[in-house]
N, C-alpha and C positions, 0 to 999 in steps of 0.2 A: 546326159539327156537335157534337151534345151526343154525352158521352160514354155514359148510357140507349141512345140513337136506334146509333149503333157498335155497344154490347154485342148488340142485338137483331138488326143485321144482320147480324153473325157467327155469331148462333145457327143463323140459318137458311138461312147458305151453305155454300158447301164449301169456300170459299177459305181455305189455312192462313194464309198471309200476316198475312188479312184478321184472323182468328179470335188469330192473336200478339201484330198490332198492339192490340187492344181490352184480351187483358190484358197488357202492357205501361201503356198507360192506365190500368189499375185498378189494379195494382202501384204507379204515382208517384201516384196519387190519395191511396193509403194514406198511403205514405209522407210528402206534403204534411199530411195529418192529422195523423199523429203529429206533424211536425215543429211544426205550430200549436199542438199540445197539449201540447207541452213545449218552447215555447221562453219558458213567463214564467221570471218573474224569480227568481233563487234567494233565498228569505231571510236575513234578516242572520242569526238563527242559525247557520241551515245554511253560510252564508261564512264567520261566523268559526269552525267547526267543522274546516272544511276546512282554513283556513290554520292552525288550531292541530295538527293532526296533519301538517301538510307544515313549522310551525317542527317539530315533534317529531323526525319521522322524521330532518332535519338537524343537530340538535342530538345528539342519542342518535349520529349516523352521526362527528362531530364527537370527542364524549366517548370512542367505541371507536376513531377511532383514535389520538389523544391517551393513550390509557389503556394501548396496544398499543406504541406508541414507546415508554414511560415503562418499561413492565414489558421491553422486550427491552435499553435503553440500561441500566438499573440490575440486571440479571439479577433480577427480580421477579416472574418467571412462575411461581412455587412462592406465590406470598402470595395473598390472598382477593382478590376485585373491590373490597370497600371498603379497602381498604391501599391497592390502589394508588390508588385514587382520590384518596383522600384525599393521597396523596404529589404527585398530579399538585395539587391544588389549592395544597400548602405551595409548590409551584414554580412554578405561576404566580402567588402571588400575593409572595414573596419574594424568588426570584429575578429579576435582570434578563433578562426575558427579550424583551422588546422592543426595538427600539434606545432612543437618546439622543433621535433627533430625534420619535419616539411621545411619550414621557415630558416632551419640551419641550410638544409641543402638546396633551397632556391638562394641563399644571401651567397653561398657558397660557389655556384654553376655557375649564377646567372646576374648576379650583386643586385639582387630587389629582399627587401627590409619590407618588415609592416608597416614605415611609415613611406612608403614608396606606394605602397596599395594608398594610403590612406592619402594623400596628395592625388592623383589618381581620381578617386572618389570627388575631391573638390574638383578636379577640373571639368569632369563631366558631369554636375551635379545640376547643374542648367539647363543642361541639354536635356537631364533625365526629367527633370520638374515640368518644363514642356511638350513633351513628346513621350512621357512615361504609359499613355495609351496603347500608341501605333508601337513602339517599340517591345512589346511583349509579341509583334511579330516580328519586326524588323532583325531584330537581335539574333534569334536563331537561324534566319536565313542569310543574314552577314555570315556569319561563324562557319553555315556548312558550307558559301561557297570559299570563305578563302580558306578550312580544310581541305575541298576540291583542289584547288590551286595548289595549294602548297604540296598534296602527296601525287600530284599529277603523273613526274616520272615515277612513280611505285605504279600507277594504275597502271598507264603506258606499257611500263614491262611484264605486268601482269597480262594485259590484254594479250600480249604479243608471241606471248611462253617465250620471253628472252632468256637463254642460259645466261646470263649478269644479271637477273633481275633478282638478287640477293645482294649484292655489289648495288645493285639500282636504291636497291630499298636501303641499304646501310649509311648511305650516301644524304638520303632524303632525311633519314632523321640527324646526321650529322649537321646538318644544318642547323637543327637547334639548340645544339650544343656551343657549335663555334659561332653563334651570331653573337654574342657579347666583346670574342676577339676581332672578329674579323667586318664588324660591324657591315656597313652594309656591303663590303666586297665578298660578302658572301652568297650574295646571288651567284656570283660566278658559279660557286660548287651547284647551286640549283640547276643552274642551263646548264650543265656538264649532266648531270644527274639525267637529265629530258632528252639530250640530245643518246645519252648512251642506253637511254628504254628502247628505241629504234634499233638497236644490234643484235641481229638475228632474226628473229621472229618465227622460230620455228614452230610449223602449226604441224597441229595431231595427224596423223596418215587418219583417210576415211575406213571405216571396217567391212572389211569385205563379207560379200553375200556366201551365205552357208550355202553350200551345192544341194541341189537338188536329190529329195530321196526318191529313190531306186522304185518302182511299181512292181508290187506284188505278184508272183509268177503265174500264171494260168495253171488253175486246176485241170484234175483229167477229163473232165467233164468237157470244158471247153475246148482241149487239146482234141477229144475226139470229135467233137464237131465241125462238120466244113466252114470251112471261113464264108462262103459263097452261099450259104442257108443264113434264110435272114430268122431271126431269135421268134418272131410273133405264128411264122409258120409250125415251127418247133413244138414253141409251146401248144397250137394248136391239136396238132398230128393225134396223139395220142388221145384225145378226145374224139375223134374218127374214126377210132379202130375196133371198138366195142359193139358199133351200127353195122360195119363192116363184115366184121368177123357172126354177127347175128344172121343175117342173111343170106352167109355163104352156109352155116348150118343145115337153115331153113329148107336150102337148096338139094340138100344132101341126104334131106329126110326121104325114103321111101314111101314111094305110095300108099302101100299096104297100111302106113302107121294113119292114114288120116281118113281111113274108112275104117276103125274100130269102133265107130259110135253103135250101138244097137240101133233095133229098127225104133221104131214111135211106139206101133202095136204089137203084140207078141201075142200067136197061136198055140195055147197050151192045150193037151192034150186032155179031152170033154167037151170041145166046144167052146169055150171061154177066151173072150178078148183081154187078155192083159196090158195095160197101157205100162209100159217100161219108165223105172224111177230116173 
């Protein structure tokens, strides 16, 4: 039963039922529409846009409260936001603030030592002293776009439901592994990595519309009615019949019943007029 051939029988019946069910039908019709028409695929811009404001919003959430320990542990709630900032960065980047066994396994991975941080800290120590302001913004949106960048092909083949987007992603973090070997020839592994998010891109099949339910079968009532009698006469009829069927009574009455009334005056016997109750 097409869902046209429903709407039109609804229009022209009385049944509520019948007339909810159809739109209900045209309500998930819509709704299937839209959902066909928005479910392509998001663009790689538009993916890494998203994930560069979801590292943001994390990183900025990261930097205030880090920045909030730092100013209530040193009583620094009287200094500017880039003071403290900048206080938090000389602390992590000169203090021990990791354990032994962090510092064994970045010397180990990666060959950076605490005084590798701490040379680090001098280089940039200038730059932090005049721009320690602007850079309590700058800093975190440096960080999410070049996370954007760097885990591009992982988004890529996420976006794309690539079957290698496990292969994509294993790829993406090997990078930061072998960049100490392989120094900077290791971009190559990165554009391998982007170029193979592109393989495949198999998208979801859209889900199909649940078939139309069945209308309810005409009771006997309706079955014994002519289809060719319209419902308002119907209803009417029987309210006509009770006038009807009065006056054929009426009709039927004998004369005799409607000359039983006494006379006015009654002659009883003595002479006396009796006037009848």
């Amino acid at each position: 039963m097409s869902q046209e051939w429903l709407k039109q029988l609804a229009e022209l019946s009385n049944d509520k039922d019948l007339r909810k069910r159809a739109q209900q039908m045209q309500q998930k019709a819509q709704r299937a529409t839209v959902r066909q028409g928005g479910s392509g695929q998001t663009s790689l811009l538009g993916a890494a846009i998203g994930h560069f404001f979801r590292w943001l919003f994390l990183l900025a959430l990261a930097q205030a409260a880090a920045m909030f320990v730092a100013a209530e542990s040193e009583d620094l709630t009287n200094e500017s936001w880039g003071y403290i900032f900048h206080y938090v960065v000389w602390y992590a980047l000169t203090q021990p603030l990791l354990p032994a066994e962090a510092y064994g396994a970045l010397q180990e991975w990666f060959g950076l030592t605490a005084a590798d941080f701490s040379a680090l800290y001098d280089r940039i120590n200038p730059v932090l002293q005049e721009q320690q302001d602007a850079l309590v913004f700058l800093v975190p949106a440096a960080v999410a776009v070049a996370l954007t960048l760097f885990f591009l092909p992982a988004i890529n083949a996420r976006r794309r439901r690539s079957p290698v987007r496990i292969l994509v992603w294993l790829a993406n973090w090997a990078v930061v592994f072998l960049a100490t070997t392989f120094g900077p020839g290791i971009a190559v592994l990165w554009l391998a990595a982007l170029v193979f998010s592109f393989v495949g891109g198999l998208r979801r099949a859209p889900r199909q519309a649940q078939p139309p339910a069945q209308p309810r079968p005409p009771t006997a009532a309706q079955q014994a009615r002519p289809a060719s009698q319209p419902q308002p006469a119907a209803r009417a009829e029987p309210a006509a019949m009770p006038a009807r069927e009065s006056a054929i009574q009426r009709s039927a009455r004998p004369a005799a019943a409607l000359n039983r009334r006494e006379p006015t005056v009654v002659r009883r016997g003595g002479g006396s007029w009796i006037r009848a109750r």
